[in-house]
PLY file of the C-alpha trace (Angstrom):
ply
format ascii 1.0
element vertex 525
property float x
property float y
property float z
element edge 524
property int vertex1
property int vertex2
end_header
0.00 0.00 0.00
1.21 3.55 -0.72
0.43 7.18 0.20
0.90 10.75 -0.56
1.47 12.76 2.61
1.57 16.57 2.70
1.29 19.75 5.40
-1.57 22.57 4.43
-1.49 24.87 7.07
-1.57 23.50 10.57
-2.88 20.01 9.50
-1.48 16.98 7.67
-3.20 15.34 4.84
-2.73 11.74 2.77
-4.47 10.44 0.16
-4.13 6.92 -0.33
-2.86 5.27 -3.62
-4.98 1.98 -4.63
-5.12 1.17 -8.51
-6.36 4.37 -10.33
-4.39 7.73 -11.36
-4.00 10.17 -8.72
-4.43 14.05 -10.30
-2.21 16.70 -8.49
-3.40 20.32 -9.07
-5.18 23.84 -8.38
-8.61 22.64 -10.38
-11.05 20.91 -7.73
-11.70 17.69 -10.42
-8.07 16.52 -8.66
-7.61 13.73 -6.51
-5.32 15.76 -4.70
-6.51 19.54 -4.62
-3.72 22.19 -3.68
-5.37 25.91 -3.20
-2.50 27.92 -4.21
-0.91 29.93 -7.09
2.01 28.19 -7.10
0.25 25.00 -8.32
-0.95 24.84 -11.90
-4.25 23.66 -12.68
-3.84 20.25 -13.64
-0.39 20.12 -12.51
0.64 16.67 -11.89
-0.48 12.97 -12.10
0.94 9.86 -10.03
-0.20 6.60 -11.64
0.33 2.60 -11.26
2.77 1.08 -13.85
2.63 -2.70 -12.90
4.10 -3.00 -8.95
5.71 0.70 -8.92
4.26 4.53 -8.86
5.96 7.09 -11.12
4.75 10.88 -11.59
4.15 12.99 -14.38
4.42 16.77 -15.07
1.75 17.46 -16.95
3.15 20.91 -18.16
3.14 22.93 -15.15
3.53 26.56 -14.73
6.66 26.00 -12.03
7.44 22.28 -12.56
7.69 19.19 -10.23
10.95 18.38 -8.33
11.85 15.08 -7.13
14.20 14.87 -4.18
15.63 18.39 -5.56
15.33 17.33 -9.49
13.28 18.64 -11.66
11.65 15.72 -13.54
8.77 15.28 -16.35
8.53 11.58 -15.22
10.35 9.49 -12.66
9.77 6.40 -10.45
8.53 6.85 -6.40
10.53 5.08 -4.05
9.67 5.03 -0.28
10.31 8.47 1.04
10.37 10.40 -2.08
9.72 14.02 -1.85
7.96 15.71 -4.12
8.19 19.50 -4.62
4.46 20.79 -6.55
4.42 24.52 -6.24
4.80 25.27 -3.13
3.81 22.00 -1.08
6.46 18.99 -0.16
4.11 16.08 -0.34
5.90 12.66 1.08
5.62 9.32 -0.93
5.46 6.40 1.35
5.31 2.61 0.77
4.25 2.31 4.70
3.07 4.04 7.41
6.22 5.56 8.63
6.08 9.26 8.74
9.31 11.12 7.93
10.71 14.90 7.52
7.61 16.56 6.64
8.23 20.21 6.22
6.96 23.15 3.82
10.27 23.83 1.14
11.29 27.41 0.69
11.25 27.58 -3.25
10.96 29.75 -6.56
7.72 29.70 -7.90
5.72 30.99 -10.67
2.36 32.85 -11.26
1.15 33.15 -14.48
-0.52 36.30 -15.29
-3.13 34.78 -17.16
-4.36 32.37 -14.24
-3.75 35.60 -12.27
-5.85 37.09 -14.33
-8.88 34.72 -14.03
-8.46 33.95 -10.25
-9.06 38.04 -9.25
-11.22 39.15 -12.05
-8.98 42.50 -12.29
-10.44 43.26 -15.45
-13.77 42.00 -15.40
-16.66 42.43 -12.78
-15.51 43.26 -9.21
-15.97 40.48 -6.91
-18.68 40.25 -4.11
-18.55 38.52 -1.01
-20.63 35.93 0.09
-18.94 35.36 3.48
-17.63 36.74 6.47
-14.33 35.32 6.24
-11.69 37.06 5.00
-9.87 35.34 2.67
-6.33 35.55 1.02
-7.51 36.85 -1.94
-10.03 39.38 -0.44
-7.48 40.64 1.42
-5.37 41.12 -1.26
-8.25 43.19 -2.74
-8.73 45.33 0.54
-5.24 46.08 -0.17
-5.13 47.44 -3.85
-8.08 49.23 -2.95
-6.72 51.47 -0.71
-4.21 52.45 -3.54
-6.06 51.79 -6.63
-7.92 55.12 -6.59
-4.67 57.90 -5.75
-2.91 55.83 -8.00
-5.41 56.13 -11.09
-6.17 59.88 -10.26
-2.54 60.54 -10.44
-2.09 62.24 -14.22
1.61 62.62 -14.66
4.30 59.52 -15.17
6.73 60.66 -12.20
3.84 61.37 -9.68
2.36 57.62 -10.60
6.13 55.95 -9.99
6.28 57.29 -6.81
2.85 56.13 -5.80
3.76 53.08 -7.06
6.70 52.95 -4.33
4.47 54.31 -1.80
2.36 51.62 -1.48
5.02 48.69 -2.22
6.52 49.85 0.45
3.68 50.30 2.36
1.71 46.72 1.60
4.85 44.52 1.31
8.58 43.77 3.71
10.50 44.85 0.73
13.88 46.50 1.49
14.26 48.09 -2.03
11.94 48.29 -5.08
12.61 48.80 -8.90
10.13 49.94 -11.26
11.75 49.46 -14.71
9.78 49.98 -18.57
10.78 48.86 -21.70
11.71 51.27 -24.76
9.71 50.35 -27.91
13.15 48.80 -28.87
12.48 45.88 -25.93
15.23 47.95 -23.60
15.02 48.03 -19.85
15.37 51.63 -18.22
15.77 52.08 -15.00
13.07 54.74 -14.25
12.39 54.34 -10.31
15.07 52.68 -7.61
14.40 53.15 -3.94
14.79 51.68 -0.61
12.95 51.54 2.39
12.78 55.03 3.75
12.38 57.11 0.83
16.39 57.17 -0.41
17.26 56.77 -4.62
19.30 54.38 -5.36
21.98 54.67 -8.07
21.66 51.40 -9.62
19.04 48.54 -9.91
20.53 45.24 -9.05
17.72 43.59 -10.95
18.63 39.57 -12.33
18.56 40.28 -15.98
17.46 35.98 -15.93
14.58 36.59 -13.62
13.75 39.95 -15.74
13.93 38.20 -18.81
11.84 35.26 -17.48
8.86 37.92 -16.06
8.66 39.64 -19.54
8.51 36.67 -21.97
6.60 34.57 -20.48
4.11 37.06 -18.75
4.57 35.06 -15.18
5.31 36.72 -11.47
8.17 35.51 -9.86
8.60 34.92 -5.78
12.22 32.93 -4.94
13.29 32.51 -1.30
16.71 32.08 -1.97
17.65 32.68 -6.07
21.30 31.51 -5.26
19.76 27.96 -4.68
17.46 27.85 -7.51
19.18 26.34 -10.51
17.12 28.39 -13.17
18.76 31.29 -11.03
21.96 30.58 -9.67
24.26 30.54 -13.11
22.78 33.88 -13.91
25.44 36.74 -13.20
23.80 39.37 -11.90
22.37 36.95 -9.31
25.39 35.95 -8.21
26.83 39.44 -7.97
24.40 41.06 -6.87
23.89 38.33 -4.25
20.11 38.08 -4.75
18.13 35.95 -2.49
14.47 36.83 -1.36
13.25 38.50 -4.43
9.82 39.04 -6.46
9.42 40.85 -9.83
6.10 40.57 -11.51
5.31 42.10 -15.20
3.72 45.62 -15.69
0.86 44.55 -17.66
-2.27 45.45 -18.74
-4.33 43.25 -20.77
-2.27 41.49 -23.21
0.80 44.13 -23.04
3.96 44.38 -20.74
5.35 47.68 -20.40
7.91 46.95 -17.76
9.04 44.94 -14.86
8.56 45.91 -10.43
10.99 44.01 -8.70
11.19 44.22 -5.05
14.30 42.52 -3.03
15.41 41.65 1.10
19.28 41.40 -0.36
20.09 39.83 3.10
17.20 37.64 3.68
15.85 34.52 2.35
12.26 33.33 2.88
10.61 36.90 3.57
8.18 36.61 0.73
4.62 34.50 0.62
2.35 33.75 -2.35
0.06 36.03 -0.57
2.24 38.92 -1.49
3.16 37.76 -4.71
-0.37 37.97 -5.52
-0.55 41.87 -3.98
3.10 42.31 -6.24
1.21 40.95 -9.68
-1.70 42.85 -9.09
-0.21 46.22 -7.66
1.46 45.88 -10.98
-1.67 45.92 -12.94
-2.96 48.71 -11.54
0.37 50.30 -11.56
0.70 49.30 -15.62
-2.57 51.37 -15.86
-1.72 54.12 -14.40
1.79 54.15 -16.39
0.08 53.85 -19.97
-2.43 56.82 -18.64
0.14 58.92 -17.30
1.99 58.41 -20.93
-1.14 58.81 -22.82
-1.21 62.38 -21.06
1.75 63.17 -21.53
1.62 62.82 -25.26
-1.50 64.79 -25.07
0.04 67.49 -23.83
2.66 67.51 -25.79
0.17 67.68 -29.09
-1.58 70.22 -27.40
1.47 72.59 -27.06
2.48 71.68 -30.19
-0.42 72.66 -31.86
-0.86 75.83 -29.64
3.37 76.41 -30.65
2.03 76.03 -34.35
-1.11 77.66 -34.77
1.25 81.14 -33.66
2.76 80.62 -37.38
0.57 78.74 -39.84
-3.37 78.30 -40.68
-5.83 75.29 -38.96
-5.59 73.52 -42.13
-2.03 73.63 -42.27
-1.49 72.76 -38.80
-3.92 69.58 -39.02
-1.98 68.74 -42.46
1.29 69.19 -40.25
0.14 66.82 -37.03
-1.59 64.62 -39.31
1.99 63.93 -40.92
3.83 63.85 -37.85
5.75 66.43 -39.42
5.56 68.50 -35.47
8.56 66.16 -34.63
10.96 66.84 -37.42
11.46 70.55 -36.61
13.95 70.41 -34.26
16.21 70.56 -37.70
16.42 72.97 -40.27
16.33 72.06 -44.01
17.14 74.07 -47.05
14.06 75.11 -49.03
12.58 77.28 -52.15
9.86 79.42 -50.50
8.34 82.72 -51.51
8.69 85.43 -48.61
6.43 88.22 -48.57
6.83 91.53 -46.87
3.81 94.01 -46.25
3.99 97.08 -44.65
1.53 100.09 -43.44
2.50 103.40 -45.15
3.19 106.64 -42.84
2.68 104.49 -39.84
5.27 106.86 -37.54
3.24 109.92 -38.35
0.08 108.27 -38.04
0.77 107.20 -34.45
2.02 110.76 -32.93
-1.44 111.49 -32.90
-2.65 108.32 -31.22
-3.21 107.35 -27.83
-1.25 103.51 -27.43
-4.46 102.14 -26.63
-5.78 103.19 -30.19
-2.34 102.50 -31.65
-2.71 98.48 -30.12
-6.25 98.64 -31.82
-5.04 99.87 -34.47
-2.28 96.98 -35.05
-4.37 94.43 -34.35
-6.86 94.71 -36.93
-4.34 94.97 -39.63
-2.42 91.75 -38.24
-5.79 89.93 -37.89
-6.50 90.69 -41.74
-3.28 90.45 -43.02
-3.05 87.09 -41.08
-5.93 86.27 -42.53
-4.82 86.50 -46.34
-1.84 84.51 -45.47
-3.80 81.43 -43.57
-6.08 81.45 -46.64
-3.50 80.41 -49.37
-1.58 78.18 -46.72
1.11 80.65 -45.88
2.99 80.52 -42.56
2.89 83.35 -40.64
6.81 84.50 -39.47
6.74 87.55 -37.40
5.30 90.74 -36.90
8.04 93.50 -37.28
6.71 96.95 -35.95
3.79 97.61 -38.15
5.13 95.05 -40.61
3.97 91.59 -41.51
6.44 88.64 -42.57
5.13 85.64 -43.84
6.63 82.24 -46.46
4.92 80.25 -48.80
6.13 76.07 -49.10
7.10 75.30 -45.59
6.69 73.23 -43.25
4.30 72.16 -46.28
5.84 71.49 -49.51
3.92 74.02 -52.25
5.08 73.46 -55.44
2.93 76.97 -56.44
4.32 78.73 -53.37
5.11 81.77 -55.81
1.19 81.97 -56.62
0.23 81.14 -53.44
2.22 84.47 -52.06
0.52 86.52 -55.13
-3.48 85.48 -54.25
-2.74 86.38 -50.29
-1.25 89.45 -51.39
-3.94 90.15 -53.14
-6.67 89.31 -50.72
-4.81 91.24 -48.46
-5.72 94.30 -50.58
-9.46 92.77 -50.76
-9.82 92.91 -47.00
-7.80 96.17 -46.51
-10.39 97.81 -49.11
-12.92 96.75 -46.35
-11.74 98.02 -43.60
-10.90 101.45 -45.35
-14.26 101.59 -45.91
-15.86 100.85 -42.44
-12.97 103.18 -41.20
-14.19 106.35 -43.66
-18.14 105.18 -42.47
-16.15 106.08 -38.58
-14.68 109.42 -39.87
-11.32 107.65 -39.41
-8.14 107.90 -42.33
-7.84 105.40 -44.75
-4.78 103.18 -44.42
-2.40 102.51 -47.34
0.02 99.07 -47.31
2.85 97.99 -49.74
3.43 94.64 -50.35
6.70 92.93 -51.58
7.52 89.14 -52.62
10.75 87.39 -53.38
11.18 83.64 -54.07
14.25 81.11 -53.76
16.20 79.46 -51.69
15.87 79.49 -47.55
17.14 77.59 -44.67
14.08 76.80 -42.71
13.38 75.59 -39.09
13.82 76.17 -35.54
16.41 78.39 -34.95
17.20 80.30 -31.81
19.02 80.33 -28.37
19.50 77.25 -26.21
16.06 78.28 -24.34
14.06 79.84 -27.11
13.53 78.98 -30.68
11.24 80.34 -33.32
10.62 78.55 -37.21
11.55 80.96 -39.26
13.66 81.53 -42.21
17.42 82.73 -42.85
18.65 83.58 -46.36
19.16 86.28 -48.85
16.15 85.67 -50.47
14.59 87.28 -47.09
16.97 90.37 -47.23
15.82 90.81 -51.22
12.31 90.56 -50.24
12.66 92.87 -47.12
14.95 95.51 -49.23
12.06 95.52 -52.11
9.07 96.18 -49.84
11.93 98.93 -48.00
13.12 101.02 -51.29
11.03 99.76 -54.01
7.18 98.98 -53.27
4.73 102.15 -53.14
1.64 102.41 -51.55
-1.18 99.93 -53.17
1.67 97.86 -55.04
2.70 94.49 -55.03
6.09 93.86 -56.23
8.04 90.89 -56.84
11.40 89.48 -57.57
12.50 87.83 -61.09
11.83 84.41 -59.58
8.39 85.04 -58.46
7.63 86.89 -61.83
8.81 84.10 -63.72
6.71 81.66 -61.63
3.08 83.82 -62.06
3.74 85.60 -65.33
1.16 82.96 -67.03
-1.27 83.70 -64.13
-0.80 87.87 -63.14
-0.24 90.69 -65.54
3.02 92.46 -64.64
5.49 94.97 -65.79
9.13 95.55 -65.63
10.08 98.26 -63.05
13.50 98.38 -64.49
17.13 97.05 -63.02
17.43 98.11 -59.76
20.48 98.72 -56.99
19.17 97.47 -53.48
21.14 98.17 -50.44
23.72 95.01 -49.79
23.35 93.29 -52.99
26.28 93.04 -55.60
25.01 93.80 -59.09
21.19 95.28 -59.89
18.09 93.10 -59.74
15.02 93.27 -62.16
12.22 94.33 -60.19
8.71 93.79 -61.25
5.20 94.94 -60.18
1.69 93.24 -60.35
-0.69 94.94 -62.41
-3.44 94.96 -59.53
-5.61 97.19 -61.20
-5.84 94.93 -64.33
-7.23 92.36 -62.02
-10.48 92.20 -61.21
-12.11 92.71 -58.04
-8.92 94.00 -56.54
-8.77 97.83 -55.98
-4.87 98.84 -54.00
0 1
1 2
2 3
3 4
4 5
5 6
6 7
7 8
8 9
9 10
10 11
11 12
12 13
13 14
14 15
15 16
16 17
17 18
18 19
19 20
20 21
21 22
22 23
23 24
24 25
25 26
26 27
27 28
28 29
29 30
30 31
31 32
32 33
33 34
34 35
35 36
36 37
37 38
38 39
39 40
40 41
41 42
42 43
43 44
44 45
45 46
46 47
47 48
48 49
49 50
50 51
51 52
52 53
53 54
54 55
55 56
56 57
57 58
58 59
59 60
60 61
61 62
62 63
63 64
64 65
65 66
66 67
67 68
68 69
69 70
70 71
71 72
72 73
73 74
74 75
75 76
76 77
77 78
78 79
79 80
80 81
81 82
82 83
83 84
84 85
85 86
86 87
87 88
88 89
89 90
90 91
91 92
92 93
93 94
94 95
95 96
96 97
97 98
98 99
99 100
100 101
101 102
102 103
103 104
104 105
105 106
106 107
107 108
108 109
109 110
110 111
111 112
112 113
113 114
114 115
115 116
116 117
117 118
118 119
119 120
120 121
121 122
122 123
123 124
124 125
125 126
126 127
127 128
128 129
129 130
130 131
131 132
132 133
133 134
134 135
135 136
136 137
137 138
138 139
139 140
140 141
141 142
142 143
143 144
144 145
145 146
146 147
147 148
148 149
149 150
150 151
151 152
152 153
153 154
154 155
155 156
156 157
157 158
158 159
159 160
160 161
161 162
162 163
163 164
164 165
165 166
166 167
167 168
168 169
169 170
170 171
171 172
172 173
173 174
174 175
175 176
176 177
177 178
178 179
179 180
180 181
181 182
182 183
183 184
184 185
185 186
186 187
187 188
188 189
189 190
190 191
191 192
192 193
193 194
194 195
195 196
196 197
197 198
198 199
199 200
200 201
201 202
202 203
203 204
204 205
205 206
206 207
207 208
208 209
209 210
210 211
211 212
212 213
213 214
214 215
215 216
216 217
217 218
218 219
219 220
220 221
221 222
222 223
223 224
224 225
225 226
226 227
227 228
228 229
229 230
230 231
231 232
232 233
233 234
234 235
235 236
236 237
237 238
238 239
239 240
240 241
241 242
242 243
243 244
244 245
245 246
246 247
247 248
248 249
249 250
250 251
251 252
252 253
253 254
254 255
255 256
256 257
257 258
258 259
259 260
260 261
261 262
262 263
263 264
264 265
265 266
266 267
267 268
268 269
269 270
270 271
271 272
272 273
273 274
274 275
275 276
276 277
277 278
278 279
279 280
280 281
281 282
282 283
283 284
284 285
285 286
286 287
287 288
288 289
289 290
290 291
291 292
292 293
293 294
294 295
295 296
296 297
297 298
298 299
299 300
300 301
301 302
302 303
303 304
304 305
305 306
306 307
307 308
308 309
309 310
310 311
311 312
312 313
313 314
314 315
315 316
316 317
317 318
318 319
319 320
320 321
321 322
322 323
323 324
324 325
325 326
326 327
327 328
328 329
329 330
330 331
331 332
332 333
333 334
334 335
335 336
336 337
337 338
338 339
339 340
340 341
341 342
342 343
343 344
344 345
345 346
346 347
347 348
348 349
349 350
350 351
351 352
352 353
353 354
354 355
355 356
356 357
357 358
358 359
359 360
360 361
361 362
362 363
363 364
364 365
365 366
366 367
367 368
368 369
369 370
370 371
371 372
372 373
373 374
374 375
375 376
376 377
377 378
378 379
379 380
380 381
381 382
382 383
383 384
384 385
385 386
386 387
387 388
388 389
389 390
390 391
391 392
392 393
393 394
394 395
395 396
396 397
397 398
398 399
399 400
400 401
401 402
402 403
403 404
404 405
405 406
406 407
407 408
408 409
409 410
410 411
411 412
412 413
413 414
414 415
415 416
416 417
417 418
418 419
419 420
420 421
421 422
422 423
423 424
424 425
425 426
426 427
427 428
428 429
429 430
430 431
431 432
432 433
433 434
434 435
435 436
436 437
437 438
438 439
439 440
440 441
441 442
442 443
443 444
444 445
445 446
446 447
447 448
448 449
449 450
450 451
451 452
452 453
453 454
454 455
455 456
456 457
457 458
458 459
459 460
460 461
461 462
462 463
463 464
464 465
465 466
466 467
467 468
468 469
469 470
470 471
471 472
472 473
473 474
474 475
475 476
476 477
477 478
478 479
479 480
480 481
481 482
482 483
483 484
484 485
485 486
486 487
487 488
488 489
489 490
490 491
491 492
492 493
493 494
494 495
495 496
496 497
497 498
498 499
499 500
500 501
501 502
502 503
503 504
504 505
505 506
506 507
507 508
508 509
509 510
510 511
511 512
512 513
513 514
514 515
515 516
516 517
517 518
518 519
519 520
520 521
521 522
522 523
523 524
């Protein structure tokens, strides 16, 4: 006659082996039911070959281990121990009773089992009883932290809350919260130890880490420089790792990172019961990480958008977002734009005679329309220079008609000052007057600035021959443009030749050419 023999709790248990298969596992249709994590489902099986007993893994989570070996089969002899999660259960061929003791061991918990045991992401759980119960407290626990840590917005704020309550729910001496880059990387983004102080360095088992991540399991060992999975790692054995549990930072199907907690100089100060707070701490924890980061890049879009919206029209900047072309200006790039320059005649004389108040009034509704005409042909807005108005056409966008583009928002620039002249005569107020200039070629284009502020704008002489032609050549109610632009929207504008002109700087005179506005209909200067 034989007989398995095992301690649960404070009582001993057998179950006698006659001539049928014995199952060993979590899943009550067992012969031999173990209520723990550390026990796989359907674990195990001891069964009758002729006279003798032998077990089989059947593809546990954490294995079985005979007398210290792991083993996928072997044959019982009289005193065998077995080693199923974490219960020693005693194979006997009498009814002798010998060394019967729970083993201090590395187990497993796999995330999905995990997962189905606590519900975490399906309907909460209700009791039914009075007793409390591993796993409700375990629940009593995360719900004292669940709610700070999900309100929590920002990714440092939700790391520290994360240490808060490790340290707080479990006898850790140091904790580790490390994420992965989208390259698979490990960065250290948390280390502290009991007490509040940063540590320098995580001395987290790459084996163990490696373990957690790819196979989406929670790891408690009592001693990792006794486990054989463990001990040939390197950073175990220098970092002298013994009493250790890292579980995954997961959420649904995804792992974002590792926790890791450590007693360096302990062994045995961890229990499944706080593996099981560990794994789920790190769910919530995982949560609260990918929200935090989902912020973040919110607000980052947001002040990107608010950062482009200063320069270029809602079209363009959806265009610009919508291309992820935001990201890419931290360089600069060499392009062919067409830079416009327009200007408010007699603006000094007209403002001796204003209060500032009126003069801020004043500038405003000539940057709001000229703003306008630019946003409307998908023109980016540079700067506003005294009572001047800068603005490009083909960046960040490329615009192969950037030339015309410049041309039409010059022009409905006229349209909308002809409006506002007349609402201004309708107030008994003076007419304004504004001449336009345009010069196309080649820029350098992006962010350029100090180390602490930057502005996209545009460097090049094609800037200084637009600025110099608005300055010395443009009158009142004229548009005039380069030879570049004129060659680009001769087909499209009727123009004339000003003559060869000498502007200030430049080597060498430059033909200089002016749109016939008043040939164009609808468009009065």
């Amino acid at each position: 006659m034989a007989e398995l023999r095992w301690v649960e709790g404070d009582s001993t248990h057998k179950v006698r082996l006659e001539t049928t298969p014995v199952g060993i596992g979590r899943a009550s249709d067992n012969q031999l039911v173990l209520k723990d994590f550390s026990v796989s489902r359907h674990h195990a099986r001891v069964e009758p070959r002729g006279e003798a007993w032998w077990v089989m893994d059947l593809g546990s989570t954490n294995g079985v281990k005979v007398n210290g070996a792991y083993v996928s089969e072997a044959l019982l002899a009289d005193g065998d121990q077995l080693l199923v999660g974490n219960f020693t259960i005693f194979f006997h061929r009498t009814e002798s009773i010998q060394n019967m003791s729970v083993s201090s061991s590395t187990f497993l918990r796999s995330i999905e089992e995990f997962r189905e045991d606590f519900r975490l992401e399906r309907e909460p759980v209700r009791r039914h009883t009075t007793a409390v119960t591993a796993r409700e407290r375990v629940l009593e626990a995360l719900a004292q932290v669940a709610r700070t840590l999900l309100e929590v917005e920002e990714l440092e704020p939700v790391l520290d809350k994360v240490m808060e309550a490790v340290f707080e729910q479990l006898t850790a001496d140091r904790a580790f919260v490390l994420l992965f880059t989208p390259e698979g990387k490990a960065e250290l983004r948390m280390a502290r130890s009991r007490g509040g102080k940063q540590l320098a360095e995580a001395p987290v088992s790459q084996t163990i880490m490696d373990l957690v991540s790819r196979q989406k399991v929670a790891v408690l060992t009592s001693d990792a420089q006794a486990d054989e999975r463990f001990a040939a790692g390197m950073s175990v054995r220098l970092h002298q790792i013994r009493s250790a549990m890292c579980a995954p930072l997961w959420h649904r199907d995804s792992v974002i990172g590792v926790l890791f907690v450590d007693t360096p100089l302990a062994i045995g100060c961890f229990t499944a019961e706080h593996l099981d707070l560990l794994t789920a701490l790190a769910n919530y924890a995982a949560v609260a990480i990918d929200r935090a980061r989902l912020n973040d890049s919110i607000r980052e879009e947001r002040r990107a958008r608010e950062r482009l919206e200063r320069y270029h029209s809602p079209a363009v900047v959806e265009a610009i977002v919508g291309h992820h072309h935001a990201a890419e200006k931290d360089r600069h790039e060499t392009r062919e734009v067409s830079v416009m320059f327009a200007d408010i005649v007699g603006f000094t004389s007209r403002c001796q005679s204003m209060d500032p108040p009126d003069v801020a009034r004043f500038l405003t509704d000539f940057f709001t329309l000229a703003s306008d005409a630019v946003f409307e042909f998908g023109g980016t807005l540079d700067k506003f220079i005294g009572d001047a108005v800068m603005a490009f056409f083909g960046a960040p966008l490329q615009q192969g008609d950037h030339a015309e583009r410049a041309v039409r928002a010059a022009l409905a620039m006229f349209r909308r000052l002809d409006t506002w002249n007349q609402e201004r005569e309708v107030a008994g107020l003076e007419t304004v007057a504004v001449r336009v200039a345009i010069n196309s070629g080649l820029v350098v284009v992006g962010d350029i600035g100090s180390a602490t502020r930057v502005d996209y704008t545009i460097l090049g002489n094609t800037v200084n021959v637009a600025a110099r032609l608005e300055e010395m050549v443009a009158k009142p109610g004229q548009v005039v443009v380069g030879p570049a632009t004129q060659r680009a929207v001769a087909h499209l504008f009727p123009t004339e030749h000003m003559g060869n002109i000498q502007l200030r700087g430049l080597q060498g005179k430059l033909p200089v050419f002016r749109v016939l506005t008043e040939e164009l209909p609808g468009t009065e200067a």
